[in-house]
Backbone bond lengths (Angstrom), bond angles and torsions (degrees), N, CA, C in turn:
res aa  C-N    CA-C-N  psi(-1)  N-CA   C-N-CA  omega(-1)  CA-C   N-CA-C  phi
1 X - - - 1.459 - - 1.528 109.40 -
2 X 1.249 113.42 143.01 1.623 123.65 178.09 1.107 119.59 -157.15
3 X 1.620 118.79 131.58 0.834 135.93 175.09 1.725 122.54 -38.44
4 X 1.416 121.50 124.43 1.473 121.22 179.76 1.543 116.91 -66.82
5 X 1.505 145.60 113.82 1.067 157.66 164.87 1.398 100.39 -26.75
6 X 1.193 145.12 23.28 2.068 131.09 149.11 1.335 145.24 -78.51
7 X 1.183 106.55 146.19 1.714 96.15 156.15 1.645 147.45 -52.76
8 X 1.473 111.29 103.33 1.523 98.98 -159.26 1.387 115.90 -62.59
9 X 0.915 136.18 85.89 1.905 148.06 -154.68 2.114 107.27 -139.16
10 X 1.674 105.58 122.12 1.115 85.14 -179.47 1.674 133.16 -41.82
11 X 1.188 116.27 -11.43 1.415 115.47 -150.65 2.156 92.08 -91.75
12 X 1.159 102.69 -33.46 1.190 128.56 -171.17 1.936 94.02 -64.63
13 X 1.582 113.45 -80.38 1.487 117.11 163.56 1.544 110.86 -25.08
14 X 1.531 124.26 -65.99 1.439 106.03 -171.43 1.362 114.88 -63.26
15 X 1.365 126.87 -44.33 1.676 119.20 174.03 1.200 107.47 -42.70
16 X 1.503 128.43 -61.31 1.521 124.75 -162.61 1.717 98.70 -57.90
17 X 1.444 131.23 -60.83 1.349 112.28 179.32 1.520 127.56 -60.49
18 X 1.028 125.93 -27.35 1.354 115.58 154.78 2.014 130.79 -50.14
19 X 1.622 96.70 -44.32 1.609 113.07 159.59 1.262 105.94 -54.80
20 X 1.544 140.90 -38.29 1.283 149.79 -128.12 1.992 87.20 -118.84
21 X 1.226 141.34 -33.36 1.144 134.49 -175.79 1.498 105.10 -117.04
22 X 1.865 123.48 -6.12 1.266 108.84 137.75 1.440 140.91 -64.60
23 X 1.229 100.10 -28.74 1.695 134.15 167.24 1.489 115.48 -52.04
24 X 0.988 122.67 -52.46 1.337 138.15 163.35 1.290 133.66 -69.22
25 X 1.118 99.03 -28.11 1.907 118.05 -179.45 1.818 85.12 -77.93
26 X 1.504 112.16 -70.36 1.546 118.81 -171.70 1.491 119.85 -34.18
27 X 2.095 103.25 -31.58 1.244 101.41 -158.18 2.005 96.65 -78.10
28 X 1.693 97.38 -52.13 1.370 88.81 -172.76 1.711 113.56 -57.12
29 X 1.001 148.53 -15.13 1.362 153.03 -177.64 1.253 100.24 -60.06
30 X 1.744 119.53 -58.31 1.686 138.38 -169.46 1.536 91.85 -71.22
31 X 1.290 119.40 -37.40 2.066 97.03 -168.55 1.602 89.98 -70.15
32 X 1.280 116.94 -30.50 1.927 105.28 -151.14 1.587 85.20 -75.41
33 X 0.866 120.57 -51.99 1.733 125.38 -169.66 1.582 108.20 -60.64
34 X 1.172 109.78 -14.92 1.929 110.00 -178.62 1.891 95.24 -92.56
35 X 1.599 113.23 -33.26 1.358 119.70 -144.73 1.537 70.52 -75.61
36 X 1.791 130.74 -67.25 1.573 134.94 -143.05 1.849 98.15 -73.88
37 X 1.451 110.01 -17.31 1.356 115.52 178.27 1.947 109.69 -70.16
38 X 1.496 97.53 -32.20 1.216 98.00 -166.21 1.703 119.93 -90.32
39 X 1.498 91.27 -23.28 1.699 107.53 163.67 1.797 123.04 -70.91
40 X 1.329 87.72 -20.41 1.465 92.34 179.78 1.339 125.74 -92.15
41 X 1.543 102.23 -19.06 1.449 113.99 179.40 1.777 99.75 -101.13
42 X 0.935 114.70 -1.88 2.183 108.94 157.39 1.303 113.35 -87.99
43 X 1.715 104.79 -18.44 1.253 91.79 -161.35 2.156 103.51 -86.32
44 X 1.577 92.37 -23.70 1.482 100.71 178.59 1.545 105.86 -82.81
45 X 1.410 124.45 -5.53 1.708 112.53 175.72 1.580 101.50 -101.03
46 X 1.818 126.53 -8.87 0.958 76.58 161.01 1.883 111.22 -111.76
47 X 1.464 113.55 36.29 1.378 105.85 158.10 1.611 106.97 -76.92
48 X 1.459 117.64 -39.09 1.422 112.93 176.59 1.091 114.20 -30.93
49 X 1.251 108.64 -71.46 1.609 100.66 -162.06 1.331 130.27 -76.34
50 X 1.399 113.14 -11.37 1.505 127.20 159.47 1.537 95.58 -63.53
51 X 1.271 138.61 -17.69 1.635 108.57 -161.55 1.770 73.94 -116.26
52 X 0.844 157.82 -1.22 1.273 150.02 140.56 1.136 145.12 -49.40
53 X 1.150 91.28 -33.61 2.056 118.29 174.08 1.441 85.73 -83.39
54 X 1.481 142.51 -43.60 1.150 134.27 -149.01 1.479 102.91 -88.51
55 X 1.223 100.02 -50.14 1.908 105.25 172.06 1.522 115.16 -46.14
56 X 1.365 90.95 -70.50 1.704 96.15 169.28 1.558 135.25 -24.28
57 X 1.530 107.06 -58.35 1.072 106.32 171.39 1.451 115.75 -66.63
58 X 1.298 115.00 -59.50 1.929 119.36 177.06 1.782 99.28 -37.67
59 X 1.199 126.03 -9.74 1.572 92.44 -169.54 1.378 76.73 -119.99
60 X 1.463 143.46 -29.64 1.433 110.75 174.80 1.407 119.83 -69.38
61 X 1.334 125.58 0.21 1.195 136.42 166.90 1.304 109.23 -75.55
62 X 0.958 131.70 -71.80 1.641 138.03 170.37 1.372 101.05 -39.37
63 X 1.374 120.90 -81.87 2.269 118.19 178.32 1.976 96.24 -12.80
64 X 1.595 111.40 -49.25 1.824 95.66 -155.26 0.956 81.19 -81.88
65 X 1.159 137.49 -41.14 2.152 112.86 -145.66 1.845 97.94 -86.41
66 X 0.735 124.24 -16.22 1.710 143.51 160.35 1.564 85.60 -49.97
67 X 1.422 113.19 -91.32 1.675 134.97 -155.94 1.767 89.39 -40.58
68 X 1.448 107.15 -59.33 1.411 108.79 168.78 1.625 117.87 -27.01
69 X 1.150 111.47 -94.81 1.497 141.62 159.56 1.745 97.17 3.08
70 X 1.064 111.12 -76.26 1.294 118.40 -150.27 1.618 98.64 -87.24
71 X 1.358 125.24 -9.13 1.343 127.01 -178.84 1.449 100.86 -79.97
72 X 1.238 120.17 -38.35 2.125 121.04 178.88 1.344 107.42 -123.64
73 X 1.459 123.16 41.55 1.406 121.59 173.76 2.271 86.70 -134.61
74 X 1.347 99.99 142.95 1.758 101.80 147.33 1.804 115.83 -57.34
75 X 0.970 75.06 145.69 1.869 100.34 165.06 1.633 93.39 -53.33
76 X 1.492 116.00 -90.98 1.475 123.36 -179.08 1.970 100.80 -21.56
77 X 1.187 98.87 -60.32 1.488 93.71 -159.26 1.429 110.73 -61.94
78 X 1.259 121.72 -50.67 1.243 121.06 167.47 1.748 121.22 -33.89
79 X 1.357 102.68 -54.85 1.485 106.62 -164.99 1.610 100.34 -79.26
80 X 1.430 121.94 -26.49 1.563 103.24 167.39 1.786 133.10 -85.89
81 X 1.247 81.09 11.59 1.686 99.34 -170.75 1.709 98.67 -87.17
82 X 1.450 108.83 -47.38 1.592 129.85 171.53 1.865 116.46 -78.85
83 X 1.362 107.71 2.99 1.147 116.15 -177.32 1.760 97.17 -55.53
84 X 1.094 105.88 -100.15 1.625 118.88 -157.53 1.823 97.81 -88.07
85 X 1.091 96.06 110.63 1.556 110.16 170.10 1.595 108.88 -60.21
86 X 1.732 121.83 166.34 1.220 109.89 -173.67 1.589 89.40 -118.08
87 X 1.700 97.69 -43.55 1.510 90.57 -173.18 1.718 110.35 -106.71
88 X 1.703 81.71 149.34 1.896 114.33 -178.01 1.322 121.16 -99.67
89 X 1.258 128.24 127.81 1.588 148.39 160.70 1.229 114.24 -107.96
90 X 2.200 87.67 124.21 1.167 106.04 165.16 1.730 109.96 -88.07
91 X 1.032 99.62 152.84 2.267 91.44 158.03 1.396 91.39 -121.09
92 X 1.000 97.63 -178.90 1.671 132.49 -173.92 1.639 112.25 -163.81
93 X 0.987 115.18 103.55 1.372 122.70 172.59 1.615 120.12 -107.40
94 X 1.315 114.78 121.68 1.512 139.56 -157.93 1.528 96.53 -126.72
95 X 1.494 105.68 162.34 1.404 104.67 166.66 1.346 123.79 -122.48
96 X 1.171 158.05 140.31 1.352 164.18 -173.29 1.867 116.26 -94.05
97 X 1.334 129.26 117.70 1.038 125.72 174.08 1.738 101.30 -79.46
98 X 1.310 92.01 145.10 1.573 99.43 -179.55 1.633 111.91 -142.90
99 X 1.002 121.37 64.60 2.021 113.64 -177.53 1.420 94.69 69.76
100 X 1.223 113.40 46.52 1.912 128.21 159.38 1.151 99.56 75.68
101 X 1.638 134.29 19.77 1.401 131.28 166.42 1.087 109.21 -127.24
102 X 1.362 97.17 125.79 1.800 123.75 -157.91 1.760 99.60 -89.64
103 X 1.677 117.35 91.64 1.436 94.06 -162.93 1.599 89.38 -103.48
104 X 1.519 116.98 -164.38 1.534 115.88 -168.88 1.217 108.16 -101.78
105 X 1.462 132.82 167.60 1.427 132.47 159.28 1.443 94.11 -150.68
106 X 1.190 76.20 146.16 1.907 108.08 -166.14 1.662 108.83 -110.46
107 X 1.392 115.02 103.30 1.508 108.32 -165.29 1.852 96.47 -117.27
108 X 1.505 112.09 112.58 1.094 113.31 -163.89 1.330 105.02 -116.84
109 X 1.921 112.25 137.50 1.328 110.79 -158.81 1.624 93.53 -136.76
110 X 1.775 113.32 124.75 1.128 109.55 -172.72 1.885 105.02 -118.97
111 X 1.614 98.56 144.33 1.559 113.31 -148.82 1.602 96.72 -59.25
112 X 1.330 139.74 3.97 1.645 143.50 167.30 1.303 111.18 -154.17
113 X 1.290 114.14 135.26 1.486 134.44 156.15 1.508 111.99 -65.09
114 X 0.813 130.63 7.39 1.343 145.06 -174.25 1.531 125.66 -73.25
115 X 1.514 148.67 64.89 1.205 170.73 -120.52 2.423 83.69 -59.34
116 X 2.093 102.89 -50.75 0.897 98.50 -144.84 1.529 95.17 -91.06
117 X 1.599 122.20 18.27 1.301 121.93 -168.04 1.803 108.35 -86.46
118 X 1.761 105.95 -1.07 1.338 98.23 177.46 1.557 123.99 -96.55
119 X 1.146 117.12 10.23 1.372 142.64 -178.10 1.561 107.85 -105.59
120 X 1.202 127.09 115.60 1.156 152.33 -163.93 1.276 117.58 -95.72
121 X 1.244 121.48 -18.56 1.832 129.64 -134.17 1.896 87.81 -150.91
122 X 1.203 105.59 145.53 1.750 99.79 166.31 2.001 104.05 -89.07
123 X 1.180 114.67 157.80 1.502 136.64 -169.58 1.440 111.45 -67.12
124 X 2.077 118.94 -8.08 1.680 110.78 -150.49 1.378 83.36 -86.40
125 X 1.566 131.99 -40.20 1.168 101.91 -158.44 1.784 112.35 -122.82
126 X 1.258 104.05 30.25 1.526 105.80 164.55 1.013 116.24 -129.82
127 X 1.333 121.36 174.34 1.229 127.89 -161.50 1.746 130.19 -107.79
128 X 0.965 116.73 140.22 1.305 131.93 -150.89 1.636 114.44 -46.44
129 X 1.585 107.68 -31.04 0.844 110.41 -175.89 1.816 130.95 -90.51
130 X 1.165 104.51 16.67 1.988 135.92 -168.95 1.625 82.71 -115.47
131 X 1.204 134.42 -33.92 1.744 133.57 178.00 1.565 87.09 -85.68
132 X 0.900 154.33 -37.34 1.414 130.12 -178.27 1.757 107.10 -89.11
133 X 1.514 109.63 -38.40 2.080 97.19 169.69 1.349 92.06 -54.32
134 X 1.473 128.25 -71.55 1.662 112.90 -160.46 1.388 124.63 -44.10
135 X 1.357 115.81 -39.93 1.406 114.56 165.52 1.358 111.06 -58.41
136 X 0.984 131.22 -85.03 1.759 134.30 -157.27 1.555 86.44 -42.25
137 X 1.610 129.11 -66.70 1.396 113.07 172.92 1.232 143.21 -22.66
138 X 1.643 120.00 -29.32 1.712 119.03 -177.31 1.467 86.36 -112.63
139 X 1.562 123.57 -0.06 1.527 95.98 161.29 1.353 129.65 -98.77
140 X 1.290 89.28 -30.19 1.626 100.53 160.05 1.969 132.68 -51.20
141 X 1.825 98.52 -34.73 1.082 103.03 177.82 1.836 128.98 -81.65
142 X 1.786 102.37 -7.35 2.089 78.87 152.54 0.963 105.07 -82.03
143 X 1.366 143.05 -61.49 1.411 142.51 171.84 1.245 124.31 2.83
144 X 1.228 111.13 -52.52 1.794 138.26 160.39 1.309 92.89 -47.19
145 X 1.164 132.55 -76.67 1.334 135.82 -127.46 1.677 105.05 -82.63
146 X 1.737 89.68 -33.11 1.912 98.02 174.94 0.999 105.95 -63.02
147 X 1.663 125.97 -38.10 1.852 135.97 -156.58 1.999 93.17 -59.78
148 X 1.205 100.19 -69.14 1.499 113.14 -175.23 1.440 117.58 -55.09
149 X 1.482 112.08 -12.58 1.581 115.12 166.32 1.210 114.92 -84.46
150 X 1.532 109.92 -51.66 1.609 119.15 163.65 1.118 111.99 -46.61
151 X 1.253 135.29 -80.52 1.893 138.32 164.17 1.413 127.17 -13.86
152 X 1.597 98.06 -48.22 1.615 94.04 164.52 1.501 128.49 -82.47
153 X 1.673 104.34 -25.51 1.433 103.82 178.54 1.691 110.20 -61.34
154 X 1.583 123.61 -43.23 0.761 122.05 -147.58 1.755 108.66 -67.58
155 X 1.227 88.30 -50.68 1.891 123.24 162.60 2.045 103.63 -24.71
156 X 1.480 93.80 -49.61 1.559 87.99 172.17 1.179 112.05 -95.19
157 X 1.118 130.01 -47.52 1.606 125.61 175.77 2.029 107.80 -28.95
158 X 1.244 95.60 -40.36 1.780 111.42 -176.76 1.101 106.07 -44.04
159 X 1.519 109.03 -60.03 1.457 119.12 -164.88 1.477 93.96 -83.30
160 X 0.984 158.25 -72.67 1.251 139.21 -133.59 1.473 93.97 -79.69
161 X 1.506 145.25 -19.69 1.721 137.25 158.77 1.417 84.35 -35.70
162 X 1.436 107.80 -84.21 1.350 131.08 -121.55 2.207 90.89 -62.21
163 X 0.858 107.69 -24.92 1.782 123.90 172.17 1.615 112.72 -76.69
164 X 1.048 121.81 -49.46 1.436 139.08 171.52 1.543 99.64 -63.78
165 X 1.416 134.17 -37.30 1.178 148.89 -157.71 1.798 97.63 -77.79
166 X 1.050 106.31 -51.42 1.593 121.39 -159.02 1.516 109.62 -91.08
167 X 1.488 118.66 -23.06 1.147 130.25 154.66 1.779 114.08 -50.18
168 X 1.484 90.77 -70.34 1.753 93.92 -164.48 1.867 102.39 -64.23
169 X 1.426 118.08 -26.36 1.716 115.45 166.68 1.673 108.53 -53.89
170 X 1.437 111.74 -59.07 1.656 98.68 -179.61 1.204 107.95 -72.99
171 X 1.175 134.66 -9.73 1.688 115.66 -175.79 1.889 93.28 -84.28
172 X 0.935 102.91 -50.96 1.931 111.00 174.45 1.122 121.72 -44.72
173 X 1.592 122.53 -47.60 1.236 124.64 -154.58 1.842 103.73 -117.48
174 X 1.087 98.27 -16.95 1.786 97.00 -170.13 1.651 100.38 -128.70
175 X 1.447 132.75 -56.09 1.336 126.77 -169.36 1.021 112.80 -46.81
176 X 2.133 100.08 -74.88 1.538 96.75 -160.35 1.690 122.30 -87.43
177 X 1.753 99.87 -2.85 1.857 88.82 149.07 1.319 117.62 -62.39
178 X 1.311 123.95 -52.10 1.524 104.13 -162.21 1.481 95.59 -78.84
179 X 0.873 147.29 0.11 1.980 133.42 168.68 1.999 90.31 -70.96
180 X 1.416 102.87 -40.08 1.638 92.50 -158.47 1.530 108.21 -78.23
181 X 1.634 123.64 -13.58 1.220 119.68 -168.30 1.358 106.23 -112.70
182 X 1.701 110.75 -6.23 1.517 107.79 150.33 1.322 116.19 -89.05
183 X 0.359 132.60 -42.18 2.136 147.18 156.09 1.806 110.91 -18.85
184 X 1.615 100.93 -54.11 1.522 117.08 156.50 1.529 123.24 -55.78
185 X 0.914 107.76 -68.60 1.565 117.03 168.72 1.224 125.11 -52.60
186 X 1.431 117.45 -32.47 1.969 104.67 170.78 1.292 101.19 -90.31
187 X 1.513 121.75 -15.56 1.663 97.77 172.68 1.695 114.55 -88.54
188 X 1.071 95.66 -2.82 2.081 93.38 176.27 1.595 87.98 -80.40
189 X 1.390 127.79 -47.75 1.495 123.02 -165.21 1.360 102.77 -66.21
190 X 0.762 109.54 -58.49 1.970 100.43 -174.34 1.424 107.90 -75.98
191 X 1.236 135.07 -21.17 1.445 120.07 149.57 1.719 116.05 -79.22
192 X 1.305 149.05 5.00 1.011 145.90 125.09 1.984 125.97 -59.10
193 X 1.323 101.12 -33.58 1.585 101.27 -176.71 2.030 96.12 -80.95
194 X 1.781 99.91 -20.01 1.944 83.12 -172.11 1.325 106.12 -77.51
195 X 1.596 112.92 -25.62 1.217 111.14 -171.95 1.862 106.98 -74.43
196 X 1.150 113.72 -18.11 1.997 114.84 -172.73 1.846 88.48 -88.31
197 X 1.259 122.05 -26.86 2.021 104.44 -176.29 1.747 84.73 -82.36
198 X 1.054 124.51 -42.10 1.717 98.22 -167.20 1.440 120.29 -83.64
199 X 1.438 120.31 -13.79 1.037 116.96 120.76 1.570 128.29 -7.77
200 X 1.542 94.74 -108.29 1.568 109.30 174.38 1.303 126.22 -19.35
201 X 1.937 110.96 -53.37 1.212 118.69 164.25 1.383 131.69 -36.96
202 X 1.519 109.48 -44.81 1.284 132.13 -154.70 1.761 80.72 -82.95
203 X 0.970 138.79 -52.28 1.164 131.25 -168.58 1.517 118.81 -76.54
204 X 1.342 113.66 -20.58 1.281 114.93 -176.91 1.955 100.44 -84.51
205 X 1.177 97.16 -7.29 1.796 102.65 -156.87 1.806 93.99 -82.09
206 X 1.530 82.51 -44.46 1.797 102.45 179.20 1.786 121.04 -44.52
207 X 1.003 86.24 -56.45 1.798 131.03 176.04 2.067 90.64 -46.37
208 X 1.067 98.92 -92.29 1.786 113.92 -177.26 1.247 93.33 -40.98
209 X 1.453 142.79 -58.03 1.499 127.05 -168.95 1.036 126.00 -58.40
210 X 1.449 122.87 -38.63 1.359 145.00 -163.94 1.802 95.24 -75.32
211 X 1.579 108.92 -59.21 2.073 120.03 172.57 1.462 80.47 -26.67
212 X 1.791 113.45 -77.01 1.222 104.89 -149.46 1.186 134.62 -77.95
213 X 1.324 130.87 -14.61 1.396 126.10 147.09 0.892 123.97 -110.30
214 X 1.475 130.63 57.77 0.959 144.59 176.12 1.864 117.88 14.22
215 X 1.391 114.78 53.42 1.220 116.59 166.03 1.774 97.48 -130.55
């Protein structure tokens, strides 16, 4: 804590308390906004990891029936079966205000609603188990797409705590002490300088009585 470099002068005292109950107003505003910042970002780590466990598994599901796939299918056959995809994704990426953090959302729009539009290839001559990777694959992939929305939001949510964080420490630990221990100090000074004029007074009063009656 340290003293503010001013003149101890009423005019000087009222600015600093006004700074001194903006200071304070700012600080509680920054804890509530760190506190709803900080509930919001547990509440998205622990959707993370629920959509993580979920990803995870869907794609180690897909890796075997693949491993499958390609263990009693040709190379050739495989790769022309996956040749020309049927179905298309658009994204659209927008941004979301969130407690002044602009995080992303990912709104993904695929060219059919169609269960059988993710299959590329007809069923006579492959094998059953490349229809179960492709499935777990287009289910796995919004999932994906939420993970990396979640991941990035959280990523900013981080930083703007960890900013919000360092704010409400200097307003706590450095501002509004030194407003309060300069705040102290010009009122001891100007209640030390009222007490040296009435003083003075008292002596000048002394002084004139004595002229005038000459005692």
């Amino acid at each position: 804590m340290a003293r503010l470099n001013v003149n101890p002068t009423r005019m000087e005292l009222g600015n600093l308390k006004k700074k001194l109950a903006s200071a304070r107003r700012g600080h509680k505003l920054l804890k509530d906004k760190r506190d709803e910042l900080m509930r919001r970002f547990m509440d998205m780590v622990r959707e993370n990891q629920k959509l993580r466990t979920e990803v995870e598994a869907l794609i180690k599901e897909a890796n075997a029936h693949m491993a499958i796939a390609g263990s009693v299918m040709q190379t050739a056959q495989l790769e022309t079966a996956l040749m020309l995809p049927k179905q298309e994704l658009s994204l659209d990426i927008h941004e979301q205000n969130v407690m002044s953090v602009k995080i992303p959302v990912f709104d993904a729009k695929f060219r059919t609603a169609d269960e059988g539009g993710i299959y590329s290839y007809g069923t006579a001559f492959t094998s059953c188990d490349l229809d179960d990777a492709v499935k777990a694959l287009s289910e796995v992939f919004p999932k994906l797409l939420k993970l990396a929305e979640i991941e990035k939001s959280c990523q900013l949510m981080a930083d703007e705590i960890e900013k919000t964080r360092r704010r409400v420490n200097a307003l706590e630990h450095i501002m509004i002490p030194d407003y309060e221990d300069t705040i102290k100090y010009i009122t001891m000074k100007l209640s030390e300088n009222e007490r040296s004029n009435t003083t003075s007074l008292m002596k000048v009063k002394d002084m004139v009585l004595k002229r005038a009656h000459n005692y």
